[in-house]
C-alpha positions in Angstrom: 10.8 -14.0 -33.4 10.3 -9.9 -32.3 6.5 -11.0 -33.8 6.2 -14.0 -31.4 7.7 -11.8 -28.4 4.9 -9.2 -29.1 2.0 -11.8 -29.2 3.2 -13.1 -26.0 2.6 -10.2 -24.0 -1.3 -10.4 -25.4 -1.8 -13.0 -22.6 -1.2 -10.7 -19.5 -4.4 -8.7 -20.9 -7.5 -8.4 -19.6 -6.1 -9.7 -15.5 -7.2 -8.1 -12.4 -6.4 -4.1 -11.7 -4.8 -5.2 -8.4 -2.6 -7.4 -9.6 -1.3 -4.5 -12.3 -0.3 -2.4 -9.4 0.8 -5.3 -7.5 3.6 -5.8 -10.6 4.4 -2.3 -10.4 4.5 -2.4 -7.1 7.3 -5.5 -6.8 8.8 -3.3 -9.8 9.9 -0.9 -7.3 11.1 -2.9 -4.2 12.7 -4.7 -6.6 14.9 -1.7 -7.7 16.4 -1.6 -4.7 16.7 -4.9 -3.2 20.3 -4.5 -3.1 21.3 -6.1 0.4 20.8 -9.6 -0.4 21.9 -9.4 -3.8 25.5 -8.6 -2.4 25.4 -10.2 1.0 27.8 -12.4 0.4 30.4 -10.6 -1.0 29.6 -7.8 2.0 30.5 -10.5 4.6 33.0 -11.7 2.9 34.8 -8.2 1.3 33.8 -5.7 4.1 33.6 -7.6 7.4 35.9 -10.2 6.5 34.7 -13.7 7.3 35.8 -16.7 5.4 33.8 -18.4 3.3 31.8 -20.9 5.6 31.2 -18.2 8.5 29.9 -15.9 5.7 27.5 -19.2 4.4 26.6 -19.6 8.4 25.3 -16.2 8.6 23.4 -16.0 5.1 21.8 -19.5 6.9 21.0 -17.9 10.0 18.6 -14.7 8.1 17.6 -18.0 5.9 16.4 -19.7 9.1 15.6 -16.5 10.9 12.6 -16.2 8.6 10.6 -19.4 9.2 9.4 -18.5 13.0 7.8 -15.4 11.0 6.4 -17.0 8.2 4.4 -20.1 10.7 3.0 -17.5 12.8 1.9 -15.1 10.0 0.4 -18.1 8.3 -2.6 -18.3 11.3 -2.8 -14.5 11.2 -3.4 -13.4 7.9 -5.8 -16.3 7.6 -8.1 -14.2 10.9 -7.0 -11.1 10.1 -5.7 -7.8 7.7 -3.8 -9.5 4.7 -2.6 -5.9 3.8 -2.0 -4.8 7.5 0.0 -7.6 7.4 2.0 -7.0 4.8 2.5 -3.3 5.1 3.4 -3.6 8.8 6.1 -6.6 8.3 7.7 -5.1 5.7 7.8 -1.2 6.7 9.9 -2.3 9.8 12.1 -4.5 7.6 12.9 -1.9 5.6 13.7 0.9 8.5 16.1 -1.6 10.0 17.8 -1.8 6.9 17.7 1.5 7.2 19.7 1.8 9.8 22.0 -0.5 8.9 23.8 2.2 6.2 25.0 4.3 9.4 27.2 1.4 10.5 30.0 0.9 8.4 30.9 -2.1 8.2 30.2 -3.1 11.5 29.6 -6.8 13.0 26.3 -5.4 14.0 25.0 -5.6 10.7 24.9 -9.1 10.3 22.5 -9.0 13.4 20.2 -6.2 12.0 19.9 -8.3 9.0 18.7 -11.7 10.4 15.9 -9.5 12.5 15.0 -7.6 9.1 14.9 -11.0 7.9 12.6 -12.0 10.5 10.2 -8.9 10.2 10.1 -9.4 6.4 9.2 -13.1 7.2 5.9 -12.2 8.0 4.5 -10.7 4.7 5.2 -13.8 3.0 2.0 -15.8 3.5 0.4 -12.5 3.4 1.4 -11.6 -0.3 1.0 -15.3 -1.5 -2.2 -15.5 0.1 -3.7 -11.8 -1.8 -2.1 -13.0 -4.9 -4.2 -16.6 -5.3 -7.6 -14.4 -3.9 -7.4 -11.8 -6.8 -6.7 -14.9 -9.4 -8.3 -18.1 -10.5 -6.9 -21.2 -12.0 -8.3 -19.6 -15.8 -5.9 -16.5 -15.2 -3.3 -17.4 -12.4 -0.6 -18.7 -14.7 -0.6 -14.9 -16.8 -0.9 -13.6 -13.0 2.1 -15.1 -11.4 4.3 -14.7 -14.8 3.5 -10.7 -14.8 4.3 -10.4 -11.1 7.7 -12.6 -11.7 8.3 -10.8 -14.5 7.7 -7.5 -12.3 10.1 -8.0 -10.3 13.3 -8.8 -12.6 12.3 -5.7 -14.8 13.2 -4.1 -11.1 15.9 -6.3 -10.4 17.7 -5.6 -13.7 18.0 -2.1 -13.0 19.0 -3.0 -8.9 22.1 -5.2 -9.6 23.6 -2.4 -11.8 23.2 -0.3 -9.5 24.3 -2.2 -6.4 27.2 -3.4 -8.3 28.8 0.2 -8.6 27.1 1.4 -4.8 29.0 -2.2 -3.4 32.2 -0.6 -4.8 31.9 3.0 -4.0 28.8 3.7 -1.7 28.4 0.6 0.4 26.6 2.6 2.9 23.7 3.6 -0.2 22.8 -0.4 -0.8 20.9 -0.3 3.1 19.6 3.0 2.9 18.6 2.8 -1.2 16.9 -1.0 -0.3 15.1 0.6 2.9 13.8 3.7 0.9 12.6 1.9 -2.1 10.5 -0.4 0.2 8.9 1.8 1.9 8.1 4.0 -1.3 6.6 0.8 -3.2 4.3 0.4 -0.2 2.4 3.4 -0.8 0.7 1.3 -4.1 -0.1 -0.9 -1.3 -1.6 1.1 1.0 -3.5 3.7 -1.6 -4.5 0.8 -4.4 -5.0 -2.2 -3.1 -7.7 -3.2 -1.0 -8.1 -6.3 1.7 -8.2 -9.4 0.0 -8.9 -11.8 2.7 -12.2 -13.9 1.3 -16.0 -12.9 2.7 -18.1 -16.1 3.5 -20.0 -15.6 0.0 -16.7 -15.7 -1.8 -16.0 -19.0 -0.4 -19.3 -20.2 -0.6 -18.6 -19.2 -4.1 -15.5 -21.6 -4.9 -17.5 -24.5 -2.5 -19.9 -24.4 -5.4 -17.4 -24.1 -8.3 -15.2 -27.1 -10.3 -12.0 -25.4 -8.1 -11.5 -28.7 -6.1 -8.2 -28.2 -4.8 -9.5 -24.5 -3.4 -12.9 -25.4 -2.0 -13.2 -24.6 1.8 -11.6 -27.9 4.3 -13.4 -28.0 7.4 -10.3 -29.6 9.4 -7.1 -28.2 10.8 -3.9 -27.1 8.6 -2.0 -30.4 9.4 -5.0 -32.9 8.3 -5.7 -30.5 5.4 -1.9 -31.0 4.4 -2.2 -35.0 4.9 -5.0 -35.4 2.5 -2.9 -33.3 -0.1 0.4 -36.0 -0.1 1.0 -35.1 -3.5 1.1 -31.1 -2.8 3.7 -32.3 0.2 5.7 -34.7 -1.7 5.9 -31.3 -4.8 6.8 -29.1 -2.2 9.3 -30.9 -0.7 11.1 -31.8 -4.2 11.2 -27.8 -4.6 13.1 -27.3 -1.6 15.8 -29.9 -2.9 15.7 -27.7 -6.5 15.4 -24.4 -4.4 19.2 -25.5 -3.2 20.1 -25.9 -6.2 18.8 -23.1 -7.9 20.3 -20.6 -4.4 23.7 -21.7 -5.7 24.1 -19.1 -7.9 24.1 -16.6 -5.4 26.4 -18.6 -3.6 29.1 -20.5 -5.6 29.2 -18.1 -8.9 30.3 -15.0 -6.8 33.3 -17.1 -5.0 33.8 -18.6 -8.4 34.4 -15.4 -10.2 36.4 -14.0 -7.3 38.8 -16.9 -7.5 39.5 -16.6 -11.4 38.7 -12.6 -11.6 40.7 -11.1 -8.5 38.5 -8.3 -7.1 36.7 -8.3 -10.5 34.2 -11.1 -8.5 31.4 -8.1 -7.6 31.3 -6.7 -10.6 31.3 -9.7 -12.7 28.5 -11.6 -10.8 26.8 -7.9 -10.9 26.7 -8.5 -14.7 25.9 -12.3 -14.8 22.6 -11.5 -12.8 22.1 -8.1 -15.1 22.2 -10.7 -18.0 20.0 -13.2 -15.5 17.2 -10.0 -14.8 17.4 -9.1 -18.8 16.6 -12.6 -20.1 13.8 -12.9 -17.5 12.2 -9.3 -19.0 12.8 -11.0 -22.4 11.6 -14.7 -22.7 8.8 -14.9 -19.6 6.3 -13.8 -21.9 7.5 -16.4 -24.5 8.4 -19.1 -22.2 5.5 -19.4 -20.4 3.0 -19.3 -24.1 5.5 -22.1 -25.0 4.2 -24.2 -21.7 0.6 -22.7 -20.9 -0.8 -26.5 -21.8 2.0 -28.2 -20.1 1.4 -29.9 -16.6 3.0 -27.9 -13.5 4.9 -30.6 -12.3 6.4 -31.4 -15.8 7.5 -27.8 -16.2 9.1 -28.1 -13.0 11.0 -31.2 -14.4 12.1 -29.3 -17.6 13.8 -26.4 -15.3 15.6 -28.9 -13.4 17.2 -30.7 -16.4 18.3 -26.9 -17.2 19.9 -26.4 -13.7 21.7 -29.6 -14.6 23.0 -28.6 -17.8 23.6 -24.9 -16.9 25.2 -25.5 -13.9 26.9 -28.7 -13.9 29.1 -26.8 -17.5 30.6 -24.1 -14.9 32.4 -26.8 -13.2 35.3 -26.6 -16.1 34.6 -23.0 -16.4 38.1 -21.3 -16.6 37.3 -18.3 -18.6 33.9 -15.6 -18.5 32.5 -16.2 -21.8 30.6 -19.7 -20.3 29.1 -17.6 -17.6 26.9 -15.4 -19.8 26.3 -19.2 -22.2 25.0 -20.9 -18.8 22.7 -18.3 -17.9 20.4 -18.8 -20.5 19.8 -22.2 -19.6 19.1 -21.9 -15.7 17.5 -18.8 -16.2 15.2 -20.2 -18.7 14.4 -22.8 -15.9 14.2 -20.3 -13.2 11.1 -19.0 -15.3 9.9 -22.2 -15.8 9.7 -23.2 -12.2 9.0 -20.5 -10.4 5.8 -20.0 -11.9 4.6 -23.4 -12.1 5.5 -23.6 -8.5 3.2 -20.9 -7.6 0.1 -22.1 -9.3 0.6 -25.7 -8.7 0.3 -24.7 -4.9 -2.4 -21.8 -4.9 -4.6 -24.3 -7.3 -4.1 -27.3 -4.3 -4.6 -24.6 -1.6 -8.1 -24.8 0.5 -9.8 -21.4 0.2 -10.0 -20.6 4.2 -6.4 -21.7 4.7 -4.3 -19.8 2.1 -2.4 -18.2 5.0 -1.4 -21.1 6.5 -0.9 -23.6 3.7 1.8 -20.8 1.9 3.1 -20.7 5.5 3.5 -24.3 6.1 4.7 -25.0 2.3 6.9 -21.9 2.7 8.7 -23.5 5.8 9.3 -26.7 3.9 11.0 -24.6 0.8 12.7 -22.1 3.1 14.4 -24.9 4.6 16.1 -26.0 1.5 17.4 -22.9 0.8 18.0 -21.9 3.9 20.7 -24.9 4.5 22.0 -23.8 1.1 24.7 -21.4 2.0 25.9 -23.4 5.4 25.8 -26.8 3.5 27.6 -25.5 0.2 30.1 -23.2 2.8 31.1 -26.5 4.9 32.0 -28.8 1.3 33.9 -26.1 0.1 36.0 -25.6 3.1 39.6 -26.8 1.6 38.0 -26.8 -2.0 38.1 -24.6 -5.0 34.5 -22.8 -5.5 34.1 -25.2 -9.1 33.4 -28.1 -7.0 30.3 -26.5 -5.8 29.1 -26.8 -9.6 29.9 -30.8 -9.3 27.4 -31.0 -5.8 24.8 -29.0 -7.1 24.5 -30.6 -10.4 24.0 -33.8 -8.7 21.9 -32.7 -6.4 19.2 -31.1 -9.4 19.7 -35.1 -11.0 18.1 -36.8 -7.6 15.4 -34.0 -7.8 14.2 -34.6 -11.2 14.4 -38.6 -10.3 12.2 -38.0 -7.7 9.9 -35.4 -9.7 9.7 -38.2 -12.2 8.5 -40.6 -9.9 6.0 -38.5 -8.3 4.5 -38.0 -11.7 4.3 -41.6 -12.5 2.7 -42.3 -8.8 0.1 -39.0 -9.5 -1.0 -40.1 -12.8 -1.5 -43.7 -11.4 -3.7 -42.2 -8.3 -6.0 -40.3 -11.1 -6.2 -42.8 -13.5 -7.2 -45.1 -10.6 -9.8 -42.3 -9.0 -11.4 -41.9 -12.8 -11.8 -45.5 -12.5 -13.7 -45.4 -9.3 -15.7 -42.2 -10.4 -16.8 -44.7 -13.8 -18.0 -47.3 -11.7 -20.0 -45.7 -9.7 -21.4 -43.8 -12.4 -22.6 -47.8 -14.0 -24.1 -48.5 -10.5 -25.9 -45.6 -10.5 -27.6 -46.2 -14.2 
């Protein structure tokens, strides 16, 4: 097994520098991405509001960021990808910031959603830099080291936030805001503009990339002709509620059978989540390399049924730490067969705006997690959550199923075509 473990890591040689510092980079923001770990039980433990109010506001900085990411989209698709970035996410982190000087003042939650807002903007730029320093050959290796990256970071953030949460609340804003701004500086002295030159499109035009070759006609018509990409995306955003309810529902759930143990606790579930990230990416991912995207994606949401759907009739800790080997292990799997699925079906001259318009259609399943999960609770022990979202992650892979069936149908059919043609022809 330690041999297997050591092999694995042989795959993430030979990628591009920038994408190197790029996982170093997300190392370190990742260290301190404290707020959001613990926003919930902030809301709920400091300021006080009650469980649905608290799920209102995490929807509202959900929601807050989709104006962002649609107008960013255009931008970074004329303009700086790294400007982009750095400038979005500098003022994010300085209203964080400011946000440890406040106690635990209402005001917060406002700062927050705007931060939210401001951060909203990097998104497209990121995804966008990421699929222009990769290709399809090396973008699987590519997206696992940068995921991989940024739990390494987030392993050593939720211990810390745990005990800062407890002790130093004001130190989660002002450690999150420092750390951002520090990990920018790989950014800024590393990492050139990525946005493509005409020859470097010309280049892919030319190439076997057919998802990535240049479309001549707007973002909505480009999106039409891609109703497979659409109908993906949209099954994501059903899995990405269901996958957002472990930063929801476990928290609540360990507060109700752990008394002011909760923060701690959920601090070591996800410690336990970050650690099995750092340990079985690498594996995982050599396990799958020849498996289709969207059947990965399938395999991690029969995991979120499994590992999920068992904490409803959890009474005791032990079955936390069982569980989160099984929807971590499909947190890996999907997350980065999402990201190459959609940067290999992603026209070269629109990467901006096709992460932008796929982002809004995932944001807005995650997004309505916390208010949708906050308003069936109401009255409800936190366990039934476990009930919902396990059925919820059974219609998605139903519908992931079927969307296979119907893609495989549409090839087998287009091969077809392409072999008549081909008879004509001789």
């Amino acid at each position: 097994m330690f041999r297997v473990f050591i092999n694995s890591f042989t795959q993430y040689k030979g990628l591009p520098r920038e994408v190197y510092i790029l996982a170093i980079q997300r190392f370190v923001n990742s260290v301190g991405g404290f707020v959001h770990a613990f926003l919930l039980m902030f809301l709920t433990k400091r300021i006080g509001l009650e469980k649905d109010a608290a799920g209102l506001y995490m929807t509202f900085s959900a929601f807050a960021g989709i104006p962002g990411t649609i107008i960013s989209g255009f931008l970074v698709d004329r303009y700086s990808r790294k400007t982009i970035l750095l400038a979005s996410r500098a003022a994010s982190a300085m209203i964080l910031f400011s946000c440890g000087f406040l106690g635990n003042s209402m005001m917060i939650t406002y700062l927050i959603i705007a931060s939210s807002f401001l951060w909203s903007f990097s998104a497209p730029a990121s995804s966008a830099m990421v699929a222009d320093l990769t290709t399809p050959e090396n973008r699987k290796q590519s997206f696992s080291l940068l995921y991989l990256g940024m739990n390494l970071g987030l392993a050593f953030g939720f211990m810390l936030a745990g005990f800062l949460f407890e002790n130093y609340t004001s130190w989660l804003f002002w450690g999150d805001g420092l750390t951002s701004m520090l990990s920018l500086l790989l950014v800024v002295f590393f990492i050139k503009d990525t946005r493509p030159s005409r020859e470097q499109i010309e280049a892919i035009n030319n190439s076997k990339r057919e998802g990535e070759k240049e479309e001549k006609s707007n973002i909505f018509v480009a999106l039409i002709r891609r109703p497979f990409l659409v109908a993906f995306v949209i099954i994501n955003s059903i899995l990405g509620f269901v996958y957002f309810q472990h930063g929801f529902v476990m928290p609540l759930h360990l507060e109700e059978l752990f008394i002011n143990q909760g923060t701690k606790l959920f601090g070591s579930v996800m410690t336990a989540n970050t650690i099995i990230v750092i340990l079985f990416t690498p594996i995982l991912m050599h396990l799958t390399k020849n498996i289709k995207p969207i059947i990965n994606v399938g395999i991690a949401a029969i995991t979120y049924i499994i590992g999920f759907g068992m904490l409803t009739f959890s009474t005791t800790l032990w079955p936390f730490y069982v569980t989160v080997f099984i929807w971590t292990s499909g947190e890996i799997i999907a997350t980065v067969n999402t990201g190459v699925y959609i940067s290999n079906h992603s026209p070269v001259n629109h990467r901006g705006r096709f992460n932008s318009m796929i982002g809004f259609i995932q944001h807005a399943g995650r997004a309505s997690s916390p208010a949708l999960m906050g308003m069936f609770l109401v009255g409800k022990p936190s366990a039934t959550g476990w009930v919902l979202t396990a059925a919820v992650a059974i219609i998605a892979l139903v519908l992931l199923a079927i969307l296979f069936i119907k893609e495989q149908q549409y090839k087998h059919k287009a091969n077809r075509s392409l072999a008549f043609k081909e008879e004509d022809v001789a």
